[in-house]
C-alpha positions in Angstrom: 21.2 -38.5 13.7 24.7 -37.1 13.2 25.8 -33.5 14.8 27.3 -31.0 12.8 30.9 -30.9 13.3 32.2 -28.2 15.7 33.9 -25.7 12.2 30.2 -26.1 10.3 28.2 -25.0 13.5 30.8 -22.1 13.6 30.4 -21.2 10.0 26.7 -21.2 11.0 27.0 -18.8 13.6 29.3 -16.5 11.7 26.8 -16.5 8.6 23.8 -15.6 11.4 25.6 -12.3 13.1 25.6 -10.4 9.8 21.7 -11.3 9.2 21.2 -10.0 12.5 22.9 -7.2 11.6 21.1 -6.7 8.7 17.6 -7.5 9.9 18.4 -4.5 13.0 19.7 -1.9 10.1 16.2 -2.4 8.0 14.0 -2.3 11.1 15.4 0.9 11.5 16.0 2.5 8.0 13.7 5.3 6.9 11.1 5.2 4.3 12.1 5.8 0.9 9.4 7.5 -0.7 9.6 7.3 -4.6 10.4 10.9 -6.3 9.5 11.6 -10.0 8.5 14.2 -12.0 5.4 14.0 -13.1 3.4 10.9 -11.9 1.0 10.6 -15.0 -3.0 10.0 -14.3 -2.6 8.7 -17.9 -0.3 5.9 -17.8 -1.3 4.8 -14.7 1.7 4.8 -13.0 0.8 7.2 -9.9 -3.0 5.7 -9.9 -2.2 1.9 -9.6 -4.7 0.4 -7.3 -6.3 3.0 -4.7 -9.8 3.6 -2.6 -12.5 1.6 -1.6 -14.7 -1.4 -2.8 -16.7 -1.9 0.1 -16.6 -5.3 1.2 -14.9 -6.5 -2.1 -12.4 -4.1 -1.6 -9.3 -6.3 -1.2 -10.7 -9.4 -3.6 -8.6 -10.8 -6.4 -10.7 -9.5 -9.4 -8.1 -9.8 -12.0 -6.2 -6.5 -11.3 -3.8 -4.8 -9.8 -4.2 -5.6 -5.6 -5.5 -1.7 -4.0 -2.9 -0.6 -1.6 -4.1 3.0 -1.2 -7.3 2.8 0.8 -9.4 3.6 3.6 -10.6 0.2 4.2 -8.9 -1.9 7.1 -7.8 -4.9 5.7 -9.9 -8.2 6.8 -7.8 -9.8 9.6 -8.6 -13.9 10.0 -10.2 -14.6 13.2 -9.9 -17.8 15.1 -12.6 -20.2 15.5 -12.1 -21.1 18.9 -12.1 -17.8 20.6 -13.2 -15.2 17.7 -9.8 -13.3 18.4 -7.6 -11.8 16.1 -5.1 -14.7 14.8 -1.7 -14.6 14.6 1.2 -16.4 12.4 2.7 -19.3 13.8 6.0 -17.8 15.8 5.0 -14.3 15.0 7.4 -11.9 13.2 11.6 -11.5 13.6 11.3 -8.8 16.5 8.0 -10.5 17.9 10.1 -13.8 18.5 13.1 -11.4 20.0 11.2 -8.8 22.5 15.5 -7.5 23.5 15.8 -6.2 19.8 12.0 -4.6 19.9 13.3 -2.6 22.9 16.3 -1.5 21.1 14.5 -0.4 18.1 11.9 1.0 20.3 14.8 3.0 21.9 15.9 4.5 18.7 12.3 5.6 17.6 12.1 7.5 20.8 15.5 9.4 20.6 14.3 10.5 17.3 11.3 11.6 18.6 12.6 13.7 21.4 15.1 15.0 18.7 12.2 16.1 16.1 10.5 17.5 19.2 13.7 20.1 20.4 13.9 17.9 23.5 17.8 18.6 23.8 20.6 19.4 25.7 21.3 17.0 28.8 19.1 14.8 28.8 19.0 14.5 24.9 23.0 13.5 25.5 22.1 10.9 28.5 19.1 9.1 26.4 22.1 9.0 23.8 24.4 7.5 25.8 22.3 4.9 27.3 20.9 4.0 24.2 24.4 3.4 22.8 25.3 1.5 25.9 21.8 -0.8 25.5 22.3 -1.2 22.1 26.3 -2.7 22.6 25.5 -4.7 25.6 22.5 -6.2 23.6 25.2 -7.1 20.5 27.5 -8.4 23.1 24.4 -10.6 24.6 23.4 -11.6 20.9 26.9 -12.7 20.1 27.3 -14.4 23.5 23.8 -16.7 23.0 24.9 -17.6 19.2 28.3 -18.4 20.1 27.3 -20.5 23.0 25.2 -23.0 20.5 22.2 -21.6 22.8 20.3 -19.6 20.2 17.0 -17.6 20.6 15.0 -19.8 22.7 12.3 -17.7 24.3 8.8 -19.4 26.4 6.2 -20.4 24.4 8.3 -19.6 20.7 8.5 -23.4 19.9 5.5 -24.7 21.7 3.7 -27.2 18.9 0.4 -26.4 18.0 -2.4 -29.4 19.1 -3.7 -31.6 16.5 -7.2 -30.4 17.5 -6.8 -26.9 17.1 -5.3 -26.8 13.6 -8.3 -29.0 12.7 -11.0 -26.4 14.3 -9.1 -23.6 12.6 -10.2 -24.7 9.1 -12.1 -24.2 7.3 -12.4 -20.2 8.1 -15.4 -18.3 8.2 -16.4 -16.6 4.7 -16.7 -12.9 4.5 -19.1 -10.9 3.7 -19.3 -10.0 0.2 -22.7 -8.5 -0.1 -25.5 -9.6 -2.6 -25.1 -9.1 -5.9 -27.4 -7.1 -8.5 -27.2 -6.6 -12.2 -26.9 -3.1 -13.7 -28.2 -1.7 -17.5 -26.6 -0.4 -20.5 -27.3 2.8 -19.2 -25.4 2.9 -16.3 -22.4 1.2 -18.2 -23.0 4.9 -20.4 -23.0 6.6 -17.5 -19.6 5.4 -16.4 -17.6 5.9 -19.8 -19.2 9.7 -19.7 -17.6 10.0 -16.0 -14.1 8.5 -17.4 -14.2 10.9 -19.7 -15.1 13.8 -17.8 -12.5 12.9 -15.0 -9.7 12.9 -17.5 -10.9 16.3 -18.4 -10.8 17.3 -14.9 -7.6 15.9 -14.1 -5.9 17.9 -16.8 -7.3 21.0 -15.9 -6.5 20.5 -12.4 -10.0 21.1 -11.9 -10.4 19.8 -8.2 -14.0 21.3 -7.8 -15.5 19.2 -10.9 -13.4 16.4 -9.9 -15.2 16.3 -6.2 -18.9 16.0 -8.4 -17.4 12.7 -9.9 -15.8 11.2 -7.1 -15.6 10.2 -3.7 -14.3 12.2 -1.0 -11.5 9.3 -0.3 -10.2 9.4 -4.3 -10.6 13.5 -4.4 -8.0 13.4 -1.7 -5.8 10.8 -4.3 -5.9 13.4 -6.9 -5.1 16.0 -5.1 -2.4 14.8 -3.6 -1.1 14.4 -7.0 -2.0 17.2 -8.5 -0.5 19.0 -5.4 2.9 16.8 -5.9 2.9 17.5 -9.9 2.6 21.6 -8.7 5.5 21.6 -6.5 7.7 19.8 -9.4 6.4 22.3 -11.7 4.9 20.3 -13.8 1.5 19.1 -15.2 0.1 16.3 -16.5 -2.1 16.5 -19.6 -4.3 13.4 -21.0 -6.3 14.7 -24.5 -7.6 12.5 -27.5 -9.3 10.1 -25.0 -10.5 7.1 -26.7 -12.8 4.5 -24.9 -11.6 1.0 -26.9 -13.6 -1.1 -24.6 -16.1 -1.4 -21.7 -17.9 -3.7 -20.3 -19.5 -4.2 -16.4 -17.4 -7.1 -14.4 -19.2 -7.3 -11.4 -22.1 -5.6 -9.0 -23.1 -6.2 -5.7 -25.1 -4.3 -3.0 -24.4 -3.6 0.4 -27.4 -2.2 2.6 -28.0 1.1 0.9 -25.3 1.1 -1.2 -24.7 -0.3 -4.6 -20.7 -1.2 -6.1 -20.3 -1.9 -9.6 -17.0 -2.6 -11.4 -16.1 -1.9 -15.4 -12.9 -2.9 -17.1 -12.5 -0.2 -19.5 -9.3 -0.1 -21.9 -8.9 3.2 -23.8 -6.4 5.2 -25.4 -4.8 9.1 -25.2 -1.9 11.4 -25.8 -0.6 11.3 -22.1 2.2 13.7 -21.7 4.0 15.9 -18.8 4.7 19.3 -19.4 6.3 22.4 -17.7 4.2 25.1 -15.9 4.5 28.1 -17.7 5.7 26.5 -20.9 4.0 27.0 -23.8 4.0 24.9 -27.0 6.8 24.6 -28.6 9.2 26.1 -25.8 12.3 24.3 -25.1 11.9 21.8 -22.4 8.2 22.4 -22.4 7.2 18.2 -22.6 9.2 16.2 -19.5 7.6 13.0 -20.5 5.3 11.1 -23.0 4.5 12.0 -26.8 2.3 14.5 -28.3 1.7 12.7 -31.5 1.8 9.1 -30.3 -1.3 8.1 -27.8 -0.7 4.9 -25.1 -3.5 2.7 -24.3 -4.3 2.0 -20.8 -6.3 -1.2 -19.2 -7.9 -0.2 -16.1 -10.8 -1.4 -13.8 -13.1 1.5 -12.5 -15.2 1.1 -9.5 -18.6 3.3 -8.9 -20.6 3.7 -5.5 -24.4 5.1 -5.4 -27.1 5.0 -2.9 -30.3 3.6 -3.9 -31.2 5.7 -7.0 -28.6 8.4 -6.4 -25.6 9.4 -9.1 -22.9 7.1 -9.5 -19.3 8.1 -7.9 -15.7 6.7 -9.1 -15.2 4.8 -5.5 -11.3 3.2 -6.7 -9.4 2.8 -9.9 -6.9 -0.4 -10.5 -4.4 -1.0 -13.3 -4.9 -4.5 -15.2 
């Protein structure tokens, strides 16, 4: 097995110090949280995949993934001890405790900034964070360019034949039982979609919290409140179920789930607080005249003979 000449191992090295680089400035970059006018209930586009599905809540059911929820996600436990497990080698800054510390050490001068800690000591914690952070760049230069790398105890240690054969296959989750449900519940959800489009365009948080759960009242509102602060409102009319049909239902102790893909059309537009029709500027987005159809998948919650609840909404 050949080495790599002495100039390729170099270009190596040279090619790894601006990853490093780069992998230190994302760690440490701030959120960018997406600003539009308008997000629109209608199109879907501020509603994609949010709240809760009980123990199905994270399944692959043909739509969009939920990222907005209350659920924890499932984490895989091992079958040899029942703890939490963990991906071979762990993450970039897992592997490298030195640059955790050094992000660590930024998070906290920004804390003690937000919280008016300053003067002195906010100027010392400055200056020996700089001074951490340079002699950490000169030790991360020195280890690539000594051909020594990142070796750390226990980061290359091979896994035993034996274990990776008692990790599989994994446990299967819990999923609850499932249950069939009638025509009339099926009418009972299209009524709801309709009356939560109604809702949503009147801003009308106190009928919205009849239909809903207290988790997706606290989605809407947040919109609602975001649209407000723009100056702007969403409004869906000419709502038009196409389609709807039940995809699923399942019962978990007291509780039953049930899912319906429902596709469906409406004039979605955003207009200007204030504005009325026919004003200039009065529609930010979307067409009066033309409708959009939508595909979405609507899951309900009710206890045993209780009214059904929109639990989580996901875009197909």
């Amino acid at each position: 097995m050949s080495k790599r000449s002495p100039p390729a191992r170099l270009l190596l090295q040279w090619r790894l110090l601006p990853l490093l680089f780069f992998c230190l400035i994302l760690a440490l970059a701030p959120s960018l949280a997406e600003a539009r006018a308008g997000k629109s209930f209608g199109g879907g586009s501020g509603f994609s995949g949010m709240g809760s599905r009980g123990s199905r809540t994270f399944d692959q059911n043909g739509a969009a993934p939920i990222t907005r929820s209350i659920t924890q996600t499932p984490r895989a436990t091992s079958p040899l001890t029942g703890a939490p497990a963990t991906a071979a080698g762990g993450s970039f800054f897992q592997r490298h405790p030195f640059l955790t510390g050094i992000a660590g050490g930024f998070l906290g001068a920004m804390l003690f900034s937000h919280l008016g800690i300053g003067g002195a000591m906010s100027g010392m914690l400055g200056g020996l964070l700089t001074l951490l952070l340079i002699g950490g760049l000169i030790f991360l230069a020195i280890r690539l360019f000594s051909g020594r790398g990142f070796s750390f105890p226990g980061a290359g240690a091979a896994v035993p034949r034996s274990v990776g054969a008692a990790a599989a296959p994994a446990p299967q989750q819990f999923r609850g039982s499932d249950t069939t449900v009638d025509d009339g519940d099926l009418a009972a959800f299209q009524e709801t979609h309709a009356a939560v489009q109604e809702a949503w365009s009147r801003s009308d948080l106190g009928r919205m919290r009849q239909l809903m759960t207290p988790e997706m009242l606290s989605y809407f509102s947040e919109e609602l409140t975001g649209n407000a602060s723009q100056g702007v409102q969403n409004v869906v009319s000419d709502v038009r179920l196409l389609k709807g049909e039940i995809t699923e239902s399942w019962v978990e102790g007291d509780l039953q789930y049930a899912t319906a893909y429902m596709r469906w059309s409406a004039i979605d537009q955003v207009v200007r607080l204030g504005r009325g029709p026919g004003e200039p500027d009065q529609v930010v987005g979307g067409d009066p005249l033309v409708p959009v159809e939508s595909e979405e998948v609507w899951t309900f919650v009710r206890r045993r003979d209780g009214d059904w609840l929109l639990s989580a909404i996901q875009q197909v």
